[in-house]
DSSP file (Angstrom, degrees, kcal/mol; ACC not computed):
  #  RESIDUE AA STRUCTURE BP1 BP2  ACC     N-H-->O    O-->H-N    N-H-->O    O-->H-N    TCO  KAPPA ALPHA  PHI   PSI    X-CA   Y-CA   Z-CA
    1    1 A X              0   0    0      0, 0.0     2,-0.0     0, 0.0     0, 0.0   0.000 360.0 360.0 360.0 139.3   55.3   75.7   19.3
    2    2 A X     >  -     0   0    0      1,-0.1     4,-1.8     4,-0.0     5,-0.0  -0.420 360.0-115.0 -85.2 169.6   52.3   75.3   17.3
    3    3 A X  H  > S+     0   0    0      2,-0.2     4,-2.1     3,-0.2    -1,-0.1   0.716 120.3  59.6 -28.4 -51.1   49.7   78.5   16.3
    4    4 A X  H  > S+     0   0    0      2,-0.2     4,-0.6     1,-0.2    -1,-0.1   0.934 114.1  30.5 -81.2 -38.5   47.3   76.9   18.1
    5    5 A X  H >> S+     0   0    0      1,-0.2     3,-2.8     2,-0.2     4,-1.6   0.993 117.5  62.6 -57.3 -62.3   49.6   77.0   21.9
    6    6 A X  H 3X S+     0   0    0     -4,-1.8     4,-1.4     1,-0.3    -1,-0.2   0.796 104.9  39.0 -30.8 -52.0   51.1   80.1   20.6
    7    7 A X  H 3< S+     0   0    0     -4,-2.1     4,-0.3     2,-0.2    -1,-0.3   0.625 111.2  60.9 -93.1   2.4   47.7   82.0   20.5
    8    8 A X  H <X S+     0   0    0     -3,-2.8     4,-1.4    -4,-0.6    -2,-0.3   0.791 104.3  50.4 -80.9 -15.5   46.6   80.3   23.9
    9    9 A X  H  X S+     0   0    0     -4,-1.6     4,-1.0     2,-0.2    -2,-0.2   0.650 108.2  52.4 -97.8 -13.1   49.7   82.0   25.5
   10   10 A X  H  X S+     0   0    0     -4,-1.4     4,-2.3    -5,-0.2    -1,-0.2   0.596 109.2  49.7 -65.8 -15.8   48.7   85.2   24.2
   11   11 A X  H  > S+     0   0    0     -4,-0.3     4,-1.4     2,-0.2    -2,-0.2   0.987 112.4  44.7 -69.0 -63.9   45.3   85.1   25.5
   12   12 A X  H  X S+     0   0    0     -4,-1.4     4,-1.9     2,-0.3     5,-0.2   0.940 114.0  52.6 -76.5 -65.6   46.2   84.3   28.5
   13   13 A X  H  X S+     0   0    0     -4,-1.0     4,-1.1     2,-0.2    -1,-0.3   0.830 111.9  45.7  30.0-107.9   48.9   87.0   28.3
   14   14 A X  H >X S+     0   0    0     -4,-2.3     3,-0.9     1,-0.3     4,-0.7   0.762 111.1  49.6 -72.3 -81.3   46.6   89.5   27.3
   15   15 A X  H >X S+     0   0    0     -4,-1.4     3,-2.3     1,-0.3     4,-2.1   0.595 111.1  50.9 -51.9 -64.8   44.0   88.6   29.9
   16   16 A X  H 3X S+     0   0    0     -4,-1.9     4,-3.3     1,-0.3     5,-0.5   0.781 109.9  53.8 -10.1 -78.1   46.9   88.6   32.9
   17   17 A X  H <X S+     0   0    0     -4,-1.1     4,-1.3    -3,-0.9    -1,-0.3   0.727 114.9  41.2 -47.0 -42.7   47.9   92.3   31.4
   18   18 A X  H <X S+     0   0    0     -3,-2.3     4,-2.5    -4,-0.7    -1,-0.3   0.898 106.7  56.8 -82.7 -60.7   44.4   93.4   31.9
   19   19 A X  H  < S+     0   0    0     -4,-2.1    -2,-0.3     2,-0.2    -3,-0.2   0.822 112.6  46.0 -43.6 -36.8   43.6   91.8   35.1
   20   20 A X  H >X S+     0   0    0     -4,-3.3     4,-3.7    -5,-0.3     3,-1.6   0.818 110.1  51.2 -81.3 -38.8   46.7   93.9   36.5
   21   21 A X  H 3X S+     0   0    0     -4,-1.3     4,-3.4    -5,-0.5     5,-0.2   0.985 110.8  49.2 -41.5 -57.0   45.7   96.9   35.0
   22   22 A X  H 3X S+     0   0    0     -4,-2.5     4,-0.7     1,-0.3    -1,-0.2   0.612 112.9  47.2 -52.9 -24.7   42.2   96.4   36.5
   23   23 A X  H <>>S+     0   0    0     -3,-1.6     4,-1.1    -5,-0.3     5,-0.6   0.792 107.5  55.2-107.5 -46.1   43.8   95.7   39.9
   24   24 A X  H  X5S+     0   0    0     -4,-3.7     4,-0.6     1,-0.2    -2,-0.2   0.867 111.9  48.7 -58.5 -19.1   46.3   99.0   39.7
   25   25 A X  H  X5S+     0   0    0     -4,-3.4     4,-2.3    -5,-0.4    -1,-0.2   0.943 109.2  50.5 -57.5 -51.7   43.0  101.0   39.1
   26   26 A X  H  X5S+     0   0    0     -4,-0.7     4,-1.0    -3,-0.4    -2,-0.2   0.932 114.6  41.1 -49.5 -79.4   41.4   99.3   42.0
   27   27 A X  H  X5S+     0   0    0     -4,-1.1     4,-4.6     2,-0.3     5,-0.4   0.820 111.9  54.9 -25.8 -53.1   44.4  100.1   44.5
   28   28 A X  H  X<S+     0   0    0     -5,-0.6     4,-4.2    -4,-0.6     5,-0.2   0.977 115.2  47.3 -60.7 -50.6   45.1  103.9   43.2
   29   29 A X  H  X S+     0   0    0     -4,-2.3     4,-2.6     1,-0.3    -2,-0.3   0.784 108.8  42.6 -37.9 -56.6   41.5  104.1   43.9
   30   30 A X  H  X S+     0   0    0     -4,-1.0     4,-1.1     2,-0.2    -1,-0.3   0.629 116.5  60.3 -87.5 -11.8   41.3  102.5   47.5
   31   31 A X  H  X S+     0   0    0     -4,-4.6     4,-2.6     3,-0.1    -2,-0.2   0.962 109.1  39.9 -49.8 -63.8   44.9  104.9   48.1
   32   32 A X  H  X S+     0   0    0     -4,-4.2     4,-1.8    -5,-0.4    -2,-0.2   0.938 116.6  49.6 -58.5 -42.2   43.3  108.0   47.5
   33   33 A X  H >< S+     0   0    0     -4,-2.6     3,-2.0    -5,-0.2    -3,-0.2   0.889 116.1  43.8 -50.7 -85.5   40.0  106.7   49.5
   34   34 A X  H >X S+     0   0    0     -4,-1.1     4,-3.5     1,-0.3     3,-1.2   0.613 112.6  51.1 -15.2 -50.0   42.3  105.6   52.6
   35   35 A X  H 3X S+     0   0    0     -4,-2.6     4,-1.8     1,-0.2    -1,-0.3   0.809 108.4  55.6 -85.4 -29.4   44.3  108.9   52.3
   36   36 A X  H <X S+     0   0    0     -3,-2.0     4,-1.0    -4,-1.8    -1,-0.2   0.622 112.6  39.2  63.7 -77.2   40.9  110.5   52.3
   37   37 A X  H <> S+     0   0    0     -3,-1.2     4,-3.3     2,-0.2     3,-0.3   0.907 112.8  58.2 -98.4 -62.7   40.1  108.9   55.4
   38   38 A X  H >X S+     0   0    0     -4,-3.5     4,-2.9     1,-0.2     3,-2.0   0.903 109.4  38.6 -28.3 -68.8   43.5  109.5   56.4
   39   39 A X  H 3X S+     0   0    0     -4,-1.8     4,-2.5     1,-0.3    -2,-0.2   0.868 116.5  55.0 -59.0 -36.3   43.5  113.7   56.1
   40   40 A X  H 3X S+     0   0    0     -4,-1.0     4,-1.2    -3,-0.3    -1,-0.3   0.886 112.2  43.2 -70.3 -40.9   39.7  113.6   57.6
   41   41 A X  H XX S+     0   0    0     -4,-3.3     4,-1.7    -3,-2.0     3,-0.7   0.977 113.5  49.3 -63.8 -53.9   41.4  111.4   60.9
   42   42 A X  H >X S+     0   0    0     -4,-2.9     4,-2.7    -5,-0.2     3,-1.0   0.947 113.5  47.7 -64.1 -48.1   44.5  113.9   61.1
   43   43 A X  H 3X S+     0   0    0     -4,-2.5     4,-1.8     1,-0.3    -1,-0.2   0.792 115.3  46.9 -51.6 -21.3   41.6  117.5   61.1
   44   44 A X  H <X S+     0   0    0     -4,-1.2     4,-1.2    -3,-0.7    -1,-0.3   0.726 114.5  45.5 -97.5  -5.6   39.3  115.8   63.9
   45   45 A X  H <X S+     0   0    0     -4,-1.7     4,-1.8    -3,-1.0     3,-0.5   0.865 114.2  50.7 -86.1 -49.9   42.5  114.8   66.1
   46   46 A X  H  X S+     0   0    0     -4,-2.7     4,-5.1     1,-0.2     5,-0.3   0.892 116.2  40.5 -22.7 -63.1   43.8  118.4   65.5
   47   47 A X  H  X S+     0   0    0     -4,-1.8     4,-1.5     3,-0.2    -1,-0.2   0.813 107.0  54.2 -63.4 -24.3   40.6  119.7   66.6
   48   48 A X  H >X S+     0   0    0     -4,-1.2     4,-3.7    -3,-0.5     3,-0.7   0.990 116.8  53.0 -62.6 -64.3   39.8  117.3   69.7
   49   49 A X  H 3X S+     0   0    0     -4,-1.8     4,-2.5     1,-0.3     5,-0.2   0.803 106.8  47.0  11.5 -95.1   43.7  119.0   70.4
   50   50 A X  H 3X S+     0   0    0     -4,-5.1     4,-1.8    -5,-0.3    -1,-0.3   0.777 115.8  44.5 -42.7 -47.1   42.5  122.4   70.0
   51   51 A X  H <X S+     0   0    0     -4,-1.5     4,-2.1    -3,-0.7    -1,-0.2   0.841 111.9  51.7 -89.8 -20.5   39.4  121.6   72.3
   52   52 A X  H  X S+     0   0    0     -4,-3.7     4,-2.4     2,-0.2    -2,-0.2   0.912 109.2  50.3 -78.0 -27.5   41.5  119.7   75.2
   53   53 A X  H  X S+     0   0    0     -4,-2.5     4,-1.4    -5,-0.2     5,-0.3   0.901 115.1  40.6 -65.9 -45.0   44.0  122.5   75.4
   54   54 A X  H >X S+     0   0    0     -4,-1.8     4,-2.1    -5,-0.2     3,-1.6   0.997 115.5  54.2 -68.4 -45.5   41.0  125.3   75.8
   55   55 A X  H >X S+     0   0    0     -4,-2.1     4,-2.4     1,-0.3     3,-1.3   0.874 114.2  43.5 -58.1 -63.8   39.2  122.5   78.2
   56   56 A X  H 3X S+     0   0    0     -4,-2.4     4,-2.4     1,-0.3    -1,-0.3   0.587 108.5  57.6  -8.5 -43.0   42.8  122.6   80.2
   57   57 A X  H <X S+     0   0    0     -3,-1.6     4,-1.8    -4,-1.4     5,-0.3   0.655 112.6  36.9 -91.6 -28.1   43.0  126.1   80.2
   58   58 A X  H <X S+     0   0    0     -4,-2.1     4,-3.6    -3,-1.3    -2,-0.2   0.972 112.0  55.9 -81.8 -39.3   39.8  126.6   81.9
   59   59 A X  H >X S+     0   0    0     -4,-2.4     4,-0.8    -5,-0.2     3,-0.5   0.942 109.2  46.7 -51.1 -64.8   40.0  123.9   84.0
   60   60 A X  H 3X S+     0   0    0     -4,-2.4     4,-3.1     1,-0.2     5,-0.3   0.851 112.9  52.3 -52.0 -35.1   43.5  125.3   85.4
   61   61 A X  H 3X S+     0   0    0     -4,-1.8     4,-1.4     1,-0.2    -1,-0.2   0.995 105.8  61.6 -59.9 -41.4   41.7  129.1   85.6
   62   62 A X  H << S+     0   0    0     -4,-3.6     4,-0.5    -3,-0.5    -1,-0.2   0.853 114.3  26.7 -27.6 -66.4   39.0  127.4   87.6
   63   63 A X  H  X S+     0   0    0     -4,-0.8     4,-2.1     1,-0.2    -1,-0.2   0.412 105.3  70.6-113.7 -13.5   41.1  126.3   90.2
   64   64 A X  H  X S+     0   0    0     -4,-3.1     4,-4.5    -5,-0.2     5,-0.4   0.951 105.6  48.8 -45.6 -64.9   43.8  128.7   90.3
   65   65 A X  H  X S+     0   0    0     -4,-1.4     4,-2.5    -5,-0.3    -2,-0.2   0.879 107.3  51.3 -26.7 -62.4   41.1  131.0   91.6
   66   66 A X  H  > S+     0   0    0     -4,-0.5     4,-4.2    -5,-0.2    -2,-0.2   0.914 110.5  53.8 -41.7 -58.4   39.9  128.4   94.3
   67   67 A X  H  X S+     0   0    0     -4,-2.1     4,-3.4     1,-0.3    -3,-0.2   0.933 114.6  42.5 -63.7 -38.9   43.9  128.0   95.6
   68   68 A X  H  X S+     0   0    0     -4,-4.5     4,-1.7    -5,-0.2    -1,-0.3   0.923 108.7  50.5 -74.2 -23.0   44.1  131.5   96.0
   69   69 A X  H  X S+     0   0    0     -4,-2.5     4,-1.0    -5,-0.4     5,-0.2   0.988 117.6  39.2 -45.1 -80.1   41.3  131.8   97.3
   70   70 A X  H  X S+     0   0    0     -4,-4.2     4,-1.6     2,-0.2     5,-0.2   0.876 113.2  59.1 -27.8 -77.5   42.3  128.7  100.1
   71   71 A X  H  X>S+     0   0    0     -4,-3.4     4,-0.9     2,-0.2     5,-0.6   0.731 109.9  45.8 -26.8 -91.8   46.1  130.3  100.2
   72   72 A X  H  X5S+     0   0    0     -4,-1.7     4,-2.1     1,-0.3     6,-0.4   0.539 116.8  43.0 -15.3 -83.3   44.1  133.8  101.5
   73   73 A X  H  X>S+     0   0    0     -4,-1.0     4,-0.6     4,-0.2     5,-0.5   0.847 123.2  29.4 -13.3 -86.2   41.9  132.1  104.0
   74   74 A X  H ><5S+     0   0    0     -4,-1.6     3,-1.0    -3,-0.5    -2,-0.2   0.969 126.7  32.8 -79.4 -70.7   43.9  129.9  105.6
   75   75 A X  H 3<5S+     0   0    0     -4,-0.9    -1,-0.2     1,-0.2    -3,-0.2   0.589 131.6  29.0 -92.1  15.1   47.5  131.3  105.6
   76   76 A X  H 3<<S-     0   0    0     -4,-2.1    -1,-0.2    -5,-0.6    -2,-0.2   0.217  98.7-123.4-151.1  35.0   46.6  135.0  105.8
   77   77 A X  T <<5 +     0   0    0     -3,-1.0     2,-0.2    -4,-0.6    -4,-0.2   0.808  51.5 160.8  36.9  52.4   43.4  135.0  107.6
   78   78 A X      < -     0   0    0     -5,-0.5     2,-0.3    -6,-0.4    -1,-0.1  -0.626  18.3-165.4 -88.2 157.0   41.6  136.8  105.0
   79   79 A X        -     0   0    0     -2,-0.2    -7,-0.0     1,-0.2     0, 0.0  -0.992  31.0 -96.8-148.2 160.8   37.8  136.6  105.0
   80   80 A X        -     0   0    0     -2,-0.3     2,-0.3     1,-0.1    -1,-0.2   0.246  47.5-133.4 -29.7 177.0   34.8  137.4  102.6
   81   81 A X        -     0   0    0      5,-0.0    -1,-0.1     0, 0.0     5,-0.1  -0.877  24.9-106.9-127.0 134.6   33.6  141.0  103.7
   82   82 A X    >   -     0   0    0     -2,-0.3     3,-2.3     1,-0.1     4,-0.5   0.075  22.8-109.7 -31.3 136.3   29.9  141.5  104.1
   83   83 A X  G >  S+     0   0    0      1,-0.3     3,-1.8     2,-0.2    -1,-0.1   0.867 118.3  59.4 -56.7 -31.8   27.6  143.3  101.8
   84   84 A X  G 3  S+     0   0    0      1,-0.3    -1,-0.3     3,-0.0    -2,-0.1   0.840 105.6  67.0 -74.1 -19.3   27.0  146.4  104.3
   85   85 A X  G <  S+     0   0    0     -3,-2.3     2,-0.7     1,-0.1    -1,-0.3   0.696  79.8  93.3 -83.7  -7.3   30.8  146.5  103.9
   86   86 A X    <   -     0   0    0     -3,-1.8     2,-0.4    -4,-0.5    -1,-0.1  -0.765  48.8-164.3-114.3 143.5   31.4  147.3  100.8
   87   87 A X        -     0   0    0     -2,-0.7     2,-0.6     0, 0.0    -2,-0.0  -0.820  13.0-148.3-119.2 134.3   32.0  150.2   99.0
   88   88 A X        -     0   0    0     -2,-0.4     2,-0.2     2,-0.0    -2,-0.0  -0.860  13.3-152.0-105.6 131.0   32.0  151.1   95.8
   89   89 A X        -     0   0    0     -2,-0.6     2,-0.2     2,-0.0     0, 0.0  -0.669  13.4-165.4 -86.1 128.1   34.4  153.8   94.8
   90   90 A X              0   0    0     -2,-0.2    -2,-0.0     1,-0.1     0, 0.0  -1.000 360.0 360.0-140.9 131.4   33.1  156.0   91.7
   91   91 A X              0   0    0     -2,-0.2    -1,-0.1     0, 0.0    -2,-0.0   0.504 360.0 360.0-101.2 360.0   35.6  158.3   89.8
């Protein structure tokens, strides 16, 4: 091998060596962005969570009310009582 080959395969070399550096920069960079992205995706599903469980939780108090109410009515012939009927008791 001649000088001349010899210092084109170190050029070339040395550019290669730089060109992967340049790309492992690139990459660490678009990891950390992505995982970023990532940790920002996993806090809004937590919270959407956190707000479907309270939205659940109301819904079921809604309607727990309503069935007892219905149970009352219906299988123990309860009814509203009229305002002239009620009394408030005061200690």
């Amino acid at each position: 091998m001649n000088a001349k080959s010899l210092g084109l395969v170190v050029a070339v070399l040395w550019v290669a060596v730089l060109g992967s550096a340049a790309a492992v920069v690139h990459m660490k960079h678009r990891q950390r962005t992505l995982f970023v992205e990532l940790e920002r995706l996993a806090n809004e599903r937590d919270r959407l969570n956190i707000e479907w469980g309270r939205l659940q939780l109301e819904q079921s108090t809604w309607s727990a009310h309503g069935f007892v109410e219905q149970v009352a009515t219906r299988q123990l012939h309860m009814t509203m009582p009229q305002a002239n009927e009620v009394k408030i008791v005061q200690q």
